[in-house]
PAPADO-883245 format. One line per 2 residues: for each residue x, y, z of N, C-alpha, C, O. Coordinates in steps of 0.001 Angstrom, whole numbers, plus 500000, padded with zeros to 6 digits. Atoms other than C-alpha are relative to their C-alpha. Layout:
N
X:Y:Z:X:Y:Z:X:Y:Z:X:Y:Z; ...
***
This chain:
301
499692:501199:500793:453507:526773:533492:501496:499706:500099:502389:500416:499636; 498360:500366:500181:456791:524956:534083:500887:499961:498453:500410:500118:497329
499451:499656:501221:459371:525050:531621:500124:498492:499255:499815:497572:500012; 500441:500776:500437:459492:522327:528958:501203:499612:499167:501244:500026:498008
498845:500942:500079:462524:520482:528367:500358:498493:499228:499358:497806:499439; 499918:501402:500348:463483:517146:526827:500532:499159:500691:501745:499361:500628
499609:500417:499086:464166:514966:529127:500939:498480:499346:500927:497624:498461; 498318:500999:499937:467518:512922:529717:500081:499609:500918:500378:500365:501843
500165:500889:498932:467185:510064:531977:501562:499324:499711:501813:498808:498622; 498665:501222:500450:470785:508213:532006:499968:498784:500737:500595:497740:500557
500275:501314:499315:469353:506109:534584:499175:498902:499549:499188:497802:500103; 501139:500748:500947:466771:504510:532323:500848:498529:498871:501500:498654:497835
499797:500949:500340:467517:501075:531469:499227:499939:498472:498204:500586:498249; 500536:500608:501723:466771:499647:527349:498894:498964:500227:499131:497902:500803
501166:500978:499500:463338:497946:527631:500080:499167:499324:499471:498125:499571; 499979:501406:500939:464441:495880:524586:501061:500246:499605:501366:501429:499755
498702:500393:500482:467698:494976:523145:500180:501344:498845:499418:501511:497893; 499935:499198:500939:469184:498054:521399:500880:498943:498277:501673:498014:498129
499664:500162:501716:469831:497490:517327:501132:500558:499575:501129:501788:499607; 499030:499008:500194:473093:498417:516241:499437:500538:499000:499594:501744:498809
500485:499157:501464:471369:499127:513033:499645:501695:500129:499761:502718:499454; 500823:497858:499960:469626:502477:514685:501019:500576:500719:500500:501496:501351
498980:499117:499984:472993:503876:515690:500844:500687:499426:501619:501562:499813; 499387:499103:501477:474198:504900:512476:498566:499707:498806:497685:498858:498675
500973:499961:501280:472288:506104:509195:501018:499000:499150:502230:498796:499214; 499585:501343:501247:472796:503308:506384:500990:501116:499400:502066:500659:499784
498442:499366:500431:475513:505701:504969:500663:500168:500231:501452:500705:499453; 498726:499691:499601:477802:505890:506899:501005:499463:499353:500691:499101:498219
499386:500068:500129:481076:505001:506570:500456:498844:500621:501314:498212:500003; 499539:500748:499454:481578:502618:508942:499210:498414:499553:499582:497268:499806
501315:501035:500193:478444:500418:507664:501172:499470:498179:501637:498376:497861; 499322:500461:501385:480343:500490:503888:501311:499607:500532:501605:498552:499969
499030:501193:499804:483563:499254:505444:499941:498815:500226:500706:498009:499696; 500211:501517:499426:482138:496153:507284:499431:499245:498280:499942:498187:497912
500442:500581:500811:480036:495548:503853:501402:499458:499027:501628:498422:498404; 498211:500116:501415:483882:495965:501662:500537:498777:500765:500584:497669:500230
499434:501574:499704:485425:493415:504105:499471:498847:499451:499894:498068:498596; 500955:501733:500851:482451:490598:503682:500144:499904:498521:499594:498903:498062
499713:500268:501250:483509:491047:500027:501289:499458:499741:501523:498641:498850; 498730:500570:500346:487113:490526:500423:500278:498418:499889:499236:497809:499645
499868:501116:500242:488647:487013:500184:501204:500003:501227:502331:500455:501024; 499654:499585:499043:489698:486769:503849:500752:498516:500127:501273:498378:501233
499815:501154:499747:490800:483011:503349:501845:499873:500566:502052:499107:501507; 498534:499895:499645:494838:483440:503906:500110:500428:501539:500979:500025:502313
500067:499622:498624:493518:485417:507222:499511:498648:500776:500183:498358:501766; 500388:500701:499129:491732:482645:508593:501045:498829:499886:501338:498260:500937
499081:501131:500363:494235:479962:507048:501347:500228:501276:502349:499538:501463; 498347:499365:498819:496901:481693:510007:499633:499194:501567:500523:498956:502384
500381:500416:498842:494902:480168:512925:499584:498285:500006:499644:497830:498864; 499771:500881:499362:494325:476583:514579:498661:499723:499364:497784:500282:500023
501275:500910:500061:491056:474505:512476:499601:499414:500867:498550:498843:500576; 500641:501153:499453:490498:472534:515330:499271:500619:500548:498165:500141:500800
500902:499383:498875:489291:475431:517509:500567:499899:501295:500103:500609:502188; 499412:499780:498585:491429:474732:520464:500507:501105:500283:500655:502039:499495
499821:498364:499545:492517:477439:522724:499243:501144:500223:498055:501467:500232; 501712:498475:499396:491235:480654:523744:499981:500660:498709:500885:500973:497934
500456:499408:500836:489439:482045:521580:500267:501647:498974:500096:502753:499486; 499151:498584:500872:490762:485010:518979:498727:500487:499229:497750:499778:498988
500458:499130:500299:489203:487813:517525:499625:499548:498298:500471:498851:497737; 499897:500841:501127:487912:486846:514053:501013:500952:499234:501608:501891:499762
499266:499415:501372:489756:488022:510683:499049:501494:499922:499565:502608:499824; 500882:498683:500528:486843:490643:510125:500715:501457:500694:500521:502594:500263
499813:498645:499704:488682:493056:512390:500609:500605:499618:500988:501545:500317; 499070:499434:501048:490787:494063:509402:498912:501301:499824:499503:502381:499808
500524:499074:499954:487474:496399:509117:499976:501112:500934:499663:502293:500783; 500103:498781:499158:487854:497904:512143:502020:500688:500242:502249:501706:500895
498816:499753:500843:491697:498371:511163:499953:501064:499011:500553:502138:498949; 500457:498945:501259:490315:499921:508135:499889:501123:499952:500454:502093:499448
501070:498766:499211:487849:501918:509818:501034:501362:500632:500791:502544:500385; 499629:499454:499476:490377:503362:511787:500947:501023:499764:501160:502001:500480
498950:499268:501084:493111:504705:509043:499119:500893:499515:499515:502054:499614; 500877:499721:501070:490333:505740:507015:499857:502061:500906:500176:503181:500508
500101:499037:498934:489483:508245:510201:501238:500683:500976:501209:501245:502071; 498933:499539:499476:493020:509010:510624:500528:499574:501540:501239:500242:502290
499572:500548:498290:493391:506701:514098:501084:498998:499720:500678:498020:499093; 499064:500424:500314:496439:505271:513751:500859:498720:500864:501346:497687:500405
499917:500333:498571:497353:504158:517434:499353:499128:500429:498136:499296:500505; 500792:501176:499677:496516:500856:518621:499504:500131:501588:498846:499220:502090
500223:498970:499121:496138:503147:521804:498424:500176:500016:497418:499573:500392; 501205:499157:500895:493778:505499:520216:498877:499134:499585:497721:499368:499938
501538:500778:500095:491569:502497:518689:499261:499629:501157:498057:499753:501382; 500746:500592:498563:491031:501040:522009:499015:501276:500590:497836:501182:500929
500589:498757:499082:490081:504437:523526:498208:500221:499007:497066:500243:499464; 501041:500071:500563:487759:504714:520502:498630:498837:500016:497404:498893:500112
501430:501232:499774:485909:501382:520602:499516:499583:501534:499044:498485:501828; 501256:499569:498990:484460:502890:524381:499435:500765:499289:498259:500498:499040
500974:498686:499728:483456:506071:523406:499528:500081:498582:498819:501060:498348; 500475:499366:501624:482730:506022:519427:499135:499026:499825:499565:497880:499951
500993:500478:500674:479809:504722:518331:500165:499419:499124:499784:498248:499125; 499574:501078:501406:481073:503644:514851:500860:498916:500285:500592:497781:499890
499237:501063:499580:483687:501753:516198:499363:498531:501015:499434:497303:501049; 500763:501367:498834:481733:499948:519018:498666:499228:498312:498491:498039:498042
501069:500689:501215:478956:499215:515681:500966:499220:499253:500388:498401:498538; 499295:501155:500982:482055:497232:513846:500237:499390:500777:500707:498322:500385
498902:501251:499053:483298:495487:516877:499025:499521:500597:499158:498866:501631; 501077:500614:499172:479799:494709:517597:500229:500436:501694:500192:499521:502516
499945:499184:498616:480166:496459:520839:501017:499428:501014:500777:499328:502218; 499377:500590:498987:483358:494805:522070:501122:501173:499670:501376:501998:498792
498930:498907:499971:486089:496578:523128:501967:499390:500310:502696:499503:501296; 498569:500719:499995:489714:494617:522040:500990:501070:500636:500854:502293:500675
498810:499275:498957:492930:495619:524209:500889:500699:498849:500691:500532:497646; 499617:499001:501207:494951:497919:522265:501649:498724:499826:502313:498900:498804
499282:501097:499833:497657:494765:522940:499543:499083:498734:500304:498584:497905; 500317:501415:500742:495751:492348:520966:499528:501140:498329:499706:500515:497283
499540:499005:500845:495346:495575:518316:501341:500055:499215:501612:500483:498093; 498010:499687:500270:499041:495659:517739:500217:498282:499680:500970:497937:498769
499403:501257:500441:499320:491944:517589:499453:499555:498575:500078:498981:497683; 500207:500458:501034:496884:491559:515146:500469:500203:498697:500538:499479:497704
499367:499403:501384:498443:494092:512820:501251:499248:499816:501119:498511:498838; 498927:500960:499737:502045:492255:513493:499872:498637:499406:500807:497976:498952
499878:501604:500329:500689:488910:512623:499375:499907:498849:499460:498831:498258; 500599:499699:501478:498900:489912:509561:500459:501007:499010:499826:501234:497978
499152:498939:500331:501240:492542:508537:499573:499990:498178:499034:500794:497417; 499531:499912:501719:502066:490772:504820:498493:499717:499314:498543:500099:498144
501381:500215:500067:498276:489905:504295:499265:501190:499716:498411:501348:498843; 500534:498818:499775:497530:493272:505257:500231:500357:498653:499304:500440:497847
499350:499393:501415:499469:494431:502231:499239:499956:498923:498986:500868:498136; 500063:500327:501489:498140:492500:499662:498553:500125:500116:497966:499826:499076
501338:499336:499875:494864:493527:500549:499687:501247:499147:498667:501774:498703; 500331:498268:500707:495466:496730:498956:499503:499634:498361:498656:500258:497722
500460:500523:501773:495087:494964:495205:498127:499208:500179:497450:499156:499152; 501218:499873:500122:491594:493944:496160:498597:501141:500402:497405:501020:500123
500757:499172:500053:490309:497232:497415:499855:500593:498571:498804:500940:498031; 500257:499539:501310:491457:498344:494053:499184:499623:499000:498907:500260:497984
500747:500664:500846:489410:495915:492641:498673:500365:500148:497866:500576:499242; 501275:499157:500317:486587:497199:493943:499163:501238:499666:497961:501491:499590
499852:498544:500382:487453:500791:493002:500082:499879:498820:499450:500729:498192; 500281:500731:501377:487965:498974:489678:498317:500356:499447:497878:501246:498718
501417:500429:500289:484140:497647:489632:499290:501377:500133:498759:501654:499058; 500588:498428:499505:482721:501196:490850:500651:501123:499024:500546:502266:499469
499408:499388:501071:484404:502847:487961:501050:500966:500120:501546:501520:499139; 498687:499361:499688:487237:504739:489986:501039:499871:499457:501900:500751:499459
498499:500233:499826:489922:503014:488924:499577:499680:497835:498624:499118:497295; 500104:500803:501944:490654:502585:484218:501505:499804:499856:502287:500074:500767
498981:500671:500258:493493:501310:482812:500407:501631:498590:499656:502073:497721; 499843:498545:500373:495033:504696:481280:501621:500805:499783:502441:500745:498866
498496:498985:499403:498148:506899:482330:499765:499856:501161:498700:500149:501706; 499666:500212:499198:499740:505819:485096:501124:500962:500568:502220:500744:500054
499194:498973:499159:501652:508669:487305:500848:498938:501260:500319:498234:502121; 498717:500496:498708:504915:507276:489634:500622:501010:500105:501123:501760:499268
498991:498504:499686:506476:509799:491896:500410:499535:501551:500361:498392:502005; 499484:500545:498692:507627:509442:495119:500245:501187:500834:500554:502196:500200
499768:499189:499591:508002:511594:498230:500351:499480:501517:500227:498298:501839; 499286:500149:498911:509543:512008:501775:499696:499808:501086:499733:500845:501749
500587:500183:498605:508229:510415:505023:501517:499870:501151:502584:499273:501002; 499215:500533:499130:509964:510660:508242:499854:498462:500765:498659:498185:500870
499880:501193:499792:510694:507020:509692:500096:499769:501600:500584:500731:502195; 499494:500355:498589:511010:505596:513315:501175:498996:499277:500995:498099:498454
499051:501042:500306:514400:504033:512897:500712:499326:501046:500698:499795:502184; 499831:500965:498495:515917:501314:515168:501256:500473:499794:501919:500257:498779
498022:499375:499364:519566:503187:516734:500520:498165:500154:501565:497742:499660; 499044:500896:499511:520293:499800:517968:500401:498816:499057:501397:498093:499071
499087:500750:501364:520172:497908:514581:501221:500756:499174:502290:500242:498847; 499145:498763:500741:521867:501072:512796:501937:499339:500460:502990:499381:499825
498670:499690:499432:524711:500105:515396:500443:498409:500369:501620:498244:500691; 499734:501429:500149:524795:496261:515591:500946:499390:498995:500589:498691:498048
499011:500501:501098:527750:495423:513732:500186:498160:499835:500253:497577:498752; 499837:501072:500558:528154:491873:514325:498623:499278:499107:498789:498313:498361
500886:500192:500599:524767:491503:513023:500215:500205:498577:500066:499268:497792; 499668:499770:501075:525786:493543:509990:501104:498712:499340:501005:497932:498394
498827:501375:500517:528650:491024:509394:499745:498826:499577:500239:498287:498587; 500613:501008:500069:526924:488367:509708:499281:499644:498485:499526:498815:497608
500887:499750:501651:524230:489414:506726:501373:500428:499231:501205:499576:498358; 499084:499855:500853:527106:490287:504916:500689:498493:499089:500897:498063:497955
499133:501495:500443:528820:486886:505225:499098:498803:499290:499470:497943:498492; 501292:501247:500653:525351:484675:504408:499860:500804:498840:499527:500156:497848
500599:499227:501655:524726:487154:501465:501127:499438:498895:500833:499105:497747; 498993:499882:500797:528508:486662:500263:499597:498240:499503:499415:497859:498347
500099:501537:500287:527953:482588:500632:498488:499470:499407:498288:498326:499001; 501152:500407:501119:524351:482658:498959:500289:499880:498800:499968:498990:498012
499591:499296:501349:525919:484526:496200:500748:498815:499176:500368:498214:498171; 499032:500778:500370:528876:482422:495797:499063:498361:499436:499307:497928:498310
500460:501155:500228:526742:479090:495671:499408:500306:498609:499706:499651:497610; 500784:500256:501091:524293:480440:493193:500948:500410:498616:500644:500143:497453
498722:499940:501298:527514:481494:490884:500435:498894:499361:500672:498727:498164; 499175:501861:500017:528871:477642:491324:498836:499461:499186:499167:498472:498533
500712:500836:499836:525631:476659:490514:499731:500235:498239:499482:499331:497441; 499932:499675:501393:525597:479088:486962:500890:499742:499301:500501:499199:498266
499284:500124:500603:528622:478883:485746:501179:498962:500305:502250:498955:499700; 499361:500767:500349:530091:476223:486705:501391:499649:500744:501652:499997:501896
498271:499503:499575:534215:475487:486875:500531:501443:499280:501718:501730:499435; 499706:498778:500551:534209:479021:484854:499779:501072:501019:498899:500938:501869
499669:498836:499500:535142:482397:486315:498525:500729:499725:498217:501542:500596; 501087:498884:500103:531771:484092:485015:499851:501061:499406:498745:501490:499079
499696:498951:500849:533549:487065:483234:500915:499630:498748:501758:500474:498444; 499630:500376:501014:534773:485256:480273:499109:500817:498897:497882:500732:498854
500404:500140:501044:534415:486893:477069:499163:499189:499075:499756:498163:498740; 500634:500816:501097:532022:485364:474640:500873:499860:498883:501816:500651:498839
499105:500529:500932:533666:483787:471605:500271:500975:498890:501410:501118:498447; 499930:498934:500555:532973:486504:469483:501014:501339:500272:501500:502136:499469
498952:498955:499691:535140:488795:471479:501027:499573:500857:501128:500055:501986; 498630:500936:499518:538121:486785:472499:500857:500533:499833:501760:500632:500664
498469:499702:500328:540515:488421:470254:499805:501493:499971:498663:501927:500121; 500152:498967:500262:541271:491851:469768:499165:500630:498364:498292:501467:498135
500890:499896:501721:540167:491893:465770:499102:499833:500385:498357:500785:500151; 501502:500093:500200:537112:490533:466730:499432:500858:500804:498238:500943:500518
500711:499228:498826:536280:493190:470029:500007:501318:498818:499210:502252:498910; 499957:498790:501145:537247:495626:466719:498854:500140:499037:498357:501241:498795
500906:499673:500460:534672:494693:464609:498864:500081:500570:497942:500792:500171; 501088:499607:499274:532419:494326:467046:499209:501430:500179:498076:501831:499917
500211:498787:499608:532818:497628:468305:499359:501186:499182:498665:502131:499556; 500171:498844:500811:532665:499453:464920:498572:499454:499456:497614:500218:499573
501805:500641:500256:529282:497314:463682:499133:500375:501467:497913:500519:501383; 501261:499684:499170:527673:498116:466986:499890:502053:500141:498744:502501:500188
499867:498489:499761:528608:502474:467408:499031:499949:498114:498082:500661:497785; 500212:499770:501562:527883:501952:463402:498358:500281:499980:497728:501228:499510
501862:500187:499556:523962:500914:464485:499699:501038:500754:498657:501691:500693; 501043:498880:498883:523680:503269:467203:500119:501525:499291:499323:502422:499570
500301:498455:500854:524509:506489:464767:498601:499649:499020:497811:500507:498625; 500801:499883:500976:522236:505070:462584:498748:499969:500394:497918:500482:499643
501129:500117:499060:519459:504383:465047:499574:501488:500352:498477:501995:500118; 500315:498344:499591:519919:508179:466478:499250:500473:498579:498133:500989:498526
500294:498669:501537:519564:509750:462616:498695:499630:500296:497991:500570:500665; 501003:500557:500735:516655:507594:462119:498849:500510:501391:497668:500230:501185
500583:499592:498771:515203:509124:465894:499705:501278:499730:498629:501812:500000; 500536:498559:500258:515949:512720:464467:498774:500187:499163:497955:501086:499358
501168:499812:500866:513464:512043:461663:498819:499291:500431:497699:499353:499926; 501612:500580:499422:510935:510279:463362:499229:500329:501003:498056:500051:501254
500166:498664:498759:510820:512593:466174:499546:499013:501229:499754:497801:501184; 499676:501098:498712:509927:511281:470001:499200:498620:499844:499336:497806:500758
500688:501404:500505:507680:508195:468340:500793:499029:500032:500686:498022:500732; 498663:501074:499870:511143:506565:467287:499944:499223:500657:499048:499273:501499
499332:500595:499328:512682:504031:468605:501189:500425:500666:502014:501071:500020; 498693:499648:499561:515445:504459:471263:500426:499273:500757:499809:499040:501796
500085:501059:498662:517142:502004:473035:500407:500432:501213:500590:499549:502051; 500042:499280:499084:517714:504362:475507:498973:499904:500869:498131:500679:500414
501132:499292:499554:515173:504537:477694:499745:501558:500929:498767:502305:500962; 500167:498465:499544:516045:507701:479751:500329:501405:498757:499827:502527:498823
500890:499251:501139:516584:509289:476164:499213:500277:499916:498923:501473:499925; 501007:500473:500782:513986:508176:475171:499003:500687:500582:498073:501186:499948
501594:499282:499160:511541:509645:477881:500195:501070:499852:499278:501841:499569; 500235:498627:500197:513403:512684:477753:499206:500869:498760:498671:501977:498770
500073:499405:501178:512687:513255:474400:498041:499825:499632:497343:500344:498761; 501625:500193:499685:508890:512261:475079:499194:500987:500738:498096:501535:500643
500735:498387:499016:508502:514846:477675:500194:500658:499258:499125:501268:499258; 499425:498544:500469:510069:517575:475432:498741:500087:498977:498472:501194:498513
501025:499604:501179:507155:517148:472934:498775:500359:500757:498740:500607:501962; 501122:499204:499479:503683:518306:473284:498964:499283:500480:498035:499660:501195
501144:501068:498921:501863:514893:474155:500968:499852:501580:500403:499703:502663; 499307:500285:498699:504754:514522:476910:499698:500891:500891:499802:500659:502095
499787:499299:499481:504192:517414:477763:498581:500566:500699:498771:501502:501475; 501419:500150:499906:500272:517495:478430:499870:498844:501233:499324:499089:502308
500041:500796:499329:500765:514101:479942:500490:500412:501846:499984:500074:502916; 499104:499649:499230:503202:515623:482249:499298:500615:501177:499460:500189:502321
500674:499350:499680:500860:518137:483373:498415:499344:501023:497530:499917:501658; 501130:500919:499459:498371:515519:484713:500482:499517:501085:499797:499011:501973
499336:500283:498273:500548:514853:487535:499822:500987:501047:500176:500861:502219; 500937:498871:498676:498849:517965:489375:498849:499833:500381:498350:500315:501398
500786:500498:499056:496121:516219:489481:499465:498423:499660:498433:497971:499164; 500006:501158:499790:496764:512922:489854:500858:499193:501042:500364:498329:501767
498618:500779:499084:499644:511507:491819:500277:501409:501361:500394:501188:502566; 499594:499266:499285:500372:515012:493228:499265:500475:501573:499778:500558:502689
500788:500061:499299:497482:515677:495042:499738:499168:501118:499179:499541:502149; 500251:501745:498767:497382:511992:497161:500893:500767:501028:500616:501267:502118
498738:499732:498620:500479:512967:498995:499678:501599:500519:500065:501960:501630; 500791:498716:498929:498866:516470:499974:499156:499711:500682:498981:500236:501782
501237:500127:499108:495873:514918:500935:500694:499109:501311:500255:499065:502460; 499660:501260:498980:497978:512160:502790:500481:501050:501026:499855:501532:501969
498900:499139:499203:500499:514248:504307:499643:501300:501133:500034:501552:502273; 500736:498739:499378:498434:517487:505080:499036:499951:500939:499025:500125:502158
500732:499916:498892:495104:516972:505480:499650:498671:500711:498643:498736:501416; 500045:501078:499493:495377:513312:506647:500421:500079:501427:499904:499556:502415
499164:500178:498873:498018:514223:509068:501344:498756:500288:501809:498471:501392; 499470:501081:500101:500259:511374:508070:501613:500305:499256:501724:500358:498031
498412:499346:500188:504356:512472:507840:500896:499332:500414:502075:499643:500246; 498870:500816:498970:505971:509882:509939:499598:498584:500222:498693:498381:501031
500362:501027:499768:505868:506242:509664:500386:499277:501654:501432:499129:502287; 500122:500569:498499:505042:504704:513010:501003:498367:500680:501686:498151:501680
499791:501546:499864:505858:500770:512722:502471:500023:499415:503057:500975:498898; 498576:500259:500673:510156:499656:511721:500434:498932:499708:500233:498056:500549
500017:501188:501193:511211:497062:509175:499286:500508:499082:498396:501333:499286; 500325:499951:501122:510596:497039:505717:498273:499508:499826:497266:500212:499750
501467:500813:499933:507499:494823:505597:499186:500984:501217:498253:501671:500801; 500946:499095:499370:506064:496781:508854:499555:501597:499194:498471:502172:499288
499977:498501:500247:506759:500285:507084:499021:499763:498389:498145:500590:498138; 500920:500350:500988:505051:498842:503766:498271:499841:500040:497334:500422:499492
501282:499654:499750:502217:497711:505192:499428:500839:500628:498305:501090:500189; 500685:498436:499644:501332:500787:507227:499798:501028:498434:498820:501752:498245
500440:499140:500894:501582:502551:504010:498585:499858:499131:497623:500594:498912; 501409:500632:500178:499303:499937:502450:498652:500319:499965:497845:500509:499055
501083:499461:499026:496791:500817:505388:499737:501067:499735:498547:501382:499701; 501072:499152:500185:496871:504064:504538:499284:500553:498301:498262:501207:498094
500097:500142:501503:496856:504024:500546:498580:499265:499966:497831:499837:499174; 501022:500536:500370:493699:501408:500908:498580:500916:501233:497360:500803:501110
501005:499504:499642:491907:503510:503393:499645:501249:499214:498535:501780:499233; 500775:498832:500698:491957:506393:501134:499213:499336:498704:498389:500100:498201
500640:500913:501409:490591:504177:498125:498902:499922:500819:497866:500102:500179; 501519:500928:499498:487779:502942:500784:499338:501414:499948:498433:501552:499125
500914:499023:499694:486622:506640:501993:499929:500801:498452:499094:501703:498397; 500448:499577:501500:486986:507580:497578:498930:499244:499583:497990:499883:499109
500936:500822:500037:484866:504624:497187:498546:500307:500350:497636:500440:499531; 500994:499784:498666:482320:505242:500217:499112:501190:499295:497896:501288:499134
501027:498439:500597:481642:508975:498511:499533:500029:498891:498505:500668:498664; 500363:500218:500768:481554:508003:495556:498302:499099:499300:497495:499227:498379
501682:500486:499700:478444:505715:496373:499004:500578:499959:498037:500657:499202; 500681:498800:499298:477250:508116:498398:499278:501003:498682:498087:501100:498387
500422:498778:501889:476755:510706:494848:499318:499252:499044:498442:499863:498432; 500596:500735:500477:475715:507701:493048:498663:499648:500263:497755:499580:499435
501825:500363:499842:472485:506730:494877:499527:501464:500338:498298:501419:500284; 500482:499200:500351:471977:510418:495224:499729:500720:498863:498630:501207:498598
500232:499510:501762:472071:511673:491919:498769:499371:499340:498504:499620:498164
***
């Protein structure tokens, strides 16, 4: 009896039109990105291109999903996507089985850069609706990416000069424009003379001892018009100090996951606006794949 094998024809032509549907299970990942786009409000993307339809033809707006798709999966490289949408399956299932130049990749991000951005406030929205996201304690912290930086702006001086000189003559206009034929650092009338910068002085120190006492007895609740007082003395107590403690797992954690196991330490793109929205990109792809699992536990459970 011969041996009994499964057989793998690669020469075997599709007798009927393959389905992208039967190349991924309905859970994937790549199936809930395309669905999150068709939810977004893509109208500013399409508002960038030519109503009449003339010209050659462009890639629609939707490929912000396969953008998505691609952060989400740590592909970063407008390189790398191309290479992916031959050989990956998920990728060829968002691009409907086309395979964009890693050229027209890079342009699209470039020409949708600030768009890109503000995209990130409607993934939240749907991390919102899905009950991820409450309105609560909010953690701000900040941490250290390396940058691609441009040597040859760094070293462009007449450039520098230049922004210097339009900044000085913005400035100057919108001064002319406040104050007037006045200098701008005029005393108020109240403190013109010396007597009056006197009582000033002693009615306002007079308030702020009396403000402190009234801080010792009311403990960090007070009022302070301090505000870096004021927080200190918020942390030092025992709700500050609880609160405090929630930043190990809240804020702290992102930038391990980003950094570590993301692989993400070095911003790629240079300019402000480019280096923003890459962050964007990757801040809303981790919201999509928290999202995605979160589903995922939901219709299983």
């Amino acid at each position: 009896m011969p041996q009994n094998f499964i057989d793998c024809d690669r020469e075997q032509a599709f007798l009927m039109p393959p389905s992208l549907r039967d190349w991924l299970p309905a859970d994937h990942l790549a199936w809930f990105v395309i669905e999150s786009v068709e939810r977004l409000d893509l109208e500013a993307f399409y508002a960038a291109y030519r109503p009449d339809g003339h010209g050659r033809a462009a890639y629609e707006p939707s490929m912000i999903g396969l953008v998505l798709y691609a952060y989400s999966t740590n592909v970063r490289s407008s390189r790398a996507i191309e290479r992916h949408c031959r050989q990956d399956i998920a990728y060829r299932v968002i691009t409907g089985n086309r395979v964009p130049d890693h050229a027209t990749i890079a342009r699209f991000i470039v020409r949708h850069e600030g768009r890109l951005a503000e995209l990130f406030t409607s993934v939240l929205r749907l991390c919102a609706k899905a009950g991820l996201v409450s309105s609560g304690v909010v953690a701000v912290d900040g941490t250290k990416l390396s940058a691609s930086a441009n040597s040859d702006a760094n070293v462009d001086y007449d450039r520098v000069a230049r922004e210097i000189i339009a900044e000085a003559i913005a400035t100057d206009e919108a001064e002319d424009e406040q104050h007037g034929d006045a200098r701008g650092d005029e005393l108020p009338p109240e403190l013109s003379t010396e007597a009056a910068r006197r009582e000033w002085l002693t009615r306002v120190l007079d308030e702020e001892r009396s403000a402190e006492g009234e801080l010792d007895e009311e403990g960090p609740a007070g009022l302070d018009r301090r505000p870096y007082s004021f927080m200190r003395r918020v942390l030092a107590s025992d709700l500050g100090k609880e609160l405090y403690r929630k930043r190990q797992q809240s804020i702290e954690p992102v930038f391990g996951h980003t950094k570590h196991n993301r692989g993400f330490s070095r911003f790629h793109r240079r300019g402000r606006l480019a280096v923003r929205t890459e962050w964007r990109l990757i801040t809303m792809s981790h919201n999509l794949t928290k999202l995605h699992r979160h589903q995922l536990v939901t219709v299983r459970a």
